[in-house]
C-alpha positions in Angstrom: 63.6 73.9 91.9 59.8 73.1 91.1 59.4 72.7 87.2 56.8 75.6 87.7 59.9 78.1 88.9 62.4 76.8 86.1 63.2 79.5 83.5 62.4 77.2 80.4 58.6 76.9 82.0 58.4 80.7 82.3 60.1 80.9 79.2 57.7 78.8 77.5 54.4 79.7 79.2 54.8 83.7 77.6 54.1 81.7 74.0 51.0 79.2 75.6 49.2 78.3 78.4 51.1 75.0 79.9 48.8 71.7 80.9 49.5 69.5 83.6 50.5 67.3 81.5 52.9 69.4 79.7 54.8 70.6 82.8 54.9 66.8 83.8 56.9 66.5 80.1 58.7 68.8 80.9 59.8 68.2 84.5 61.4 64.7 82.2 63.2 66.8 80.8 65.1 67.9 83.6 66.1 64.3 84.9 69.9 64.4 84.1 70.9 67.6 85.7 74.6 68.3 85.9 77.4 70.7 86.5 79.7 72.0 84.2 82.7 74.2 84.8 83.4 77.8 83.1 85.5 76.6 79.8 83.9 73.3 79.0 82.8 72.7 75.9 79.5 70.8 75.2 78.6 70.8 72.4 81.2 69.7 69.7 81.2 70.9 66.1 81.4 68.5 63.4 80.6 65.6 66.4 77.5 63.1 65.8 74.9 62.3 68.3 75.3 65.0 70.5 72.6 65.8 73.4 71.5 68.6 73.8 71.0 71.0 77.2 68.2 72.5 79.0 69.8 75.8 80.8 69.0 75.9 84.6 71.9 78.3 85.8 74.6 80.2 84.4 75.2 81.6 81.0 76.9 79.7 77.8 77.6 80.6 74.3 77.6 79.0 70.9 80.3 79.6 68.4 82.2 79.2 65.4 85.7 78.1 65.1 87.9 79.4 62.2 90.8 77.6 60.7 92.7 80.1 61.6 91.9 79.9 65.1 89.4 83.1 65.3 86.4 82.3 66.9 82.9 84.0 65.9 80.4 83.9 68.4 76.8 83.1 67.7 75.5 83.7 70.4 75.1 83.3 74.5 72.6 80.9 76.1 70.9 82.1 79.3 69.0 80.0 81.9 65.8 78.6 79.9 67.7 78.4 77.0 68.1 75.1 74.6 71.8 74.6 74.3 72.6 72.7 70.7 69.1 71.7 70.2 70.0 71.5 66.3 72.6 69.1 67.6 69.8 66.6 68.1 67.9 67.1 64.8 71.0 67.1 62.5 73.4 64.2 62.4 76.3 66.5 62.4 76.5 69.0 65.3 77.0 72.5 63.3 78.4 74.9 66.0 80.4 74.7 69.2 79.0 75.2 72.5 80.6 76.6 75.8 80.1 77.3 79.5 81.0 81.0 79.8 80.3 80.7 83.8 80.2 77.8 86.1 76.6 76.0 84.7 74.0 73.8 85.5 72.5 72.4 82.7 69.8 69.1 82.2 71.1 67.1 79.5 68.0 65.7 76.8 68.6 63.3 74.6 67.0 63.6 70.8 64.7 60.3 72.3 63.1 62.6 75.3 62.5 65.6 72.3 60.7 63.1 69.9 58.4 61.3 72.8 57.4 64.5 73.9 56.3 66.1 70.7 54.5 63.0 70.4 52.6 63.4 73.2 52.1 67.1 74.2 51.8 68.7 70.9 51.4 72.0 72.6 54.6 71.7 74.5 56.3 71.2 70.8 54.6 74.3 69.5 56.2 76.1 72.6 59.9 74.4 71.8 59.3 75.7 68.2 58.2 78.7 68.9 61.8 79.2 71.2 63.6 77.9 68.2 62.4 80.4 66.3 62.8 83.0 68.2 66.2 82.0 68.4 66.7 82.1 65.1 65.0 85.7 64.7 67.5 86.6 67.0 70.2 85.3 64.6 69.3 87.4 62.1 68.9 90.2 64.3 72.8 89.5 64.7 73.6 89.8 61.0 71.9 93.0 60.6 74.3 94.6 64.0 77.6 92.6 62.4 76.6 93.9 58.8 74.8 97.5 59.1 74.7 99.0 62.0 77.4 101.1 64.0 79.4 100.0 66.9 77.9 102.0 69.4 74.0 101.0 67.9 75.6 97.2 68.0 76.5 97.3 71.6 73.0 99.4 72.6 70.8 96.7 70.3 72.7 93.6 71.7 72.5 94.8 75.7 69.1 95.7 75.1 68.2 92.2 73.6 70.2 90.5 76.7 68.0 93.1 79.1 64.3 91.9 77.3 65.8 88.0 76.9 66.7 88.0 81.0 63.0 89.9 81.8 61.5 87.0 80.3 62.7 84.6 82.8 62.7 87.1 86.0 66.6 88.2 85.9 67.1 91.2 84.3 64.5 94.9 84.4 64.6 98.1 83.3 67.5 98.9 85.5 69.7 96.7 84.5 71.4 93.0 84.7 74.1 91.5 85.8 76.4 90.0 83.1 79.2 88.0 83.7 80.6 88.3 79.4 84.3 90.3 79.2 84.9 92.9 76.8 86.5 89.6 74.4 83.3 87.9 74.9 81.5 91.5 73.6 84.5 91.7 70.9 84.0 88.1 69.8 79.9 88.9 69.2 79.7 92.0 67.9 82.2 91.7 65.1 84.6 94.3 66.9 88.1 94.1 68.3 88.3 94.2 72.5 90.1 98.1 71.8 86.6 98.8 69.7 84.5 97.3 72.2 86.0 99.0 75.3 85.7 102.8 73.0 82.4 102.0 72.3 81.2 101.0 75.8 83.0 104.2 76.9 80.8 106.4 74.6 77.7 104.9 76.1 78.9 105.5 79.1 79.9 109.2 79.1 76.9 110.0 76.9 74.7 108.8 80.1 72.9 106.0 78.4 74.4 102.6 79.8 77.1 101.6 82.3 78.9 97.9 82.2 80.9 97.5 84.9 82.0 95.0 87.5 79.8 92.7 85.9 76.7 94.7 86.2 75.0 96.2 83.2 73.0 99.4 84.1 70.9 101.4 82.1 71.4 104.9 82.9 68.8 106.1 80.0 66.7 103.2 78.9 64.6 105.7 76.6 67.6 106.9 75.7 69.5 103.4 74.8 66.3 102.5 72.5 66.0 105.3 70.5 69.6 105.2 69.7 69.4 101.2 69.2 65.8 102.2 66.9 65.1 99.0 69.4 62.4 97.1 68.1 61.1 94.3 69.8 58.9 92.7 67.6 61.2 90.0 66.6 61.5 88.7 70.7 57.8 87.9 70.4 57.5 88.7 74.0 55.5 91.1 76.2 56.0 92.8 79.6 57.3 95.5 81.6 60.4 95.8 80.0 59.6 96.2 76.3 56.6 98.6 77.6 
């Protein structure tokens, strides 16, 4: 794939304009490509010097582990997503990491992030500005896990997934397809698989969104967002989608 058709460049380029010399950083950054099985797990909590991954294909997510064996999810990586970039940056990896579908992934070690922020300053405003949008979304999360309804949950977080998969040329108005299970859903929205399947079921039958057989359609997209009280502001990004 040219570096100009990878999703982290179109990701990227919807925050800044991207040199020559920036695209030739980051086509470095995509040296150690590999392949990782649905199930594998990446990125280790409580593990020190940890890469971190460049998302090509596939979808991951990122997770807490409980003592008690429940696992909170933090959220799922899509292709031209940074997978455990904190990883890099702390000594002390803080969350878990897994492949949620068969990947491919471009490992980056913390010494190709520091050379490149050295030399293409405006590539390492464009890797901040994905980290914090990253973290926008995280607190997007807390608001859905801590105020909002389970139907508004599920409509707010497939509507986030839609505008996040726009950006990088998978995912319109119409719909997506997603590969997560209703556990996957459960584990995200703070809701048990029984809640999750209800909710989805009142979405459904209220004409505003259908998930099935791993396809994600939006039945009543002005519908969905008025129910969700979407607001997009925190995605930073424009286009057809959010329009």
């Amino acid at each position: 794939m040219s570096i100009l058709q990878s999703p982290l460049t179109r990701k990227l380029s919807a925050f800044v304009a991207l040199s020559d010399a920036d695209l030739e950083t980051l086509a470095r950054y995509h040296r150690r490509r590999r392949t990782f099985q649905a199930g594998h797990e990446m990125i280790h909590e409580g593990h020190k010097n940890q890469s971190a991954f460049i998302l090509a294909e596939g979808w991951a997510c990122s997770f807490k582990l409980l003592p008690d064996g429940e696992r909170q999810i933090v959220d799922f990586q899509i292709p031209g997503d940074f997978l455990g970039l904190r990883s890099i940056l702390f000594r002390t990896a803080d969350h878990s990491t897994e492949a949620v579908t068969r990947i491919e992934a471009s490992e980056v070690l913390a010494a190709d992030i520091f050379a490149s922020f050295a030399e293409a300053p405006r590539l390492a405003a464009a890797v901040l500005w994905a980290a914090s949008r990253d973290e926008a979304m995280v607190v997007e999360h807390l608001v859905n896990l801590g105020r909002r309804s389970g139907e508004i949950r599920m409509a707010h977080f497939l509507l986030e997934l839609g505008a996040r998969l726009s950006l990088v040329g998978i995912g319109d108005k119409s719909g997506f397809d997603c590969p997560l299970t209703q556990y996957h859903l459960a584990d995200a929205l703070g809701l048990s698989a029984v809640h999750a399947n209800r909710v989805l079921r009142i979405l459904r039958e209220d004409g505003l969104v259908t998930f099935q057989k791993g396809r994600v359609t939006f039945d009543n997209f002005a519908g969905l967002k008025s129910l969700a009280n979407f607001d997009s502001n925190y995605l930073d990004q424009d286009g057809p989608f959010l329009r």
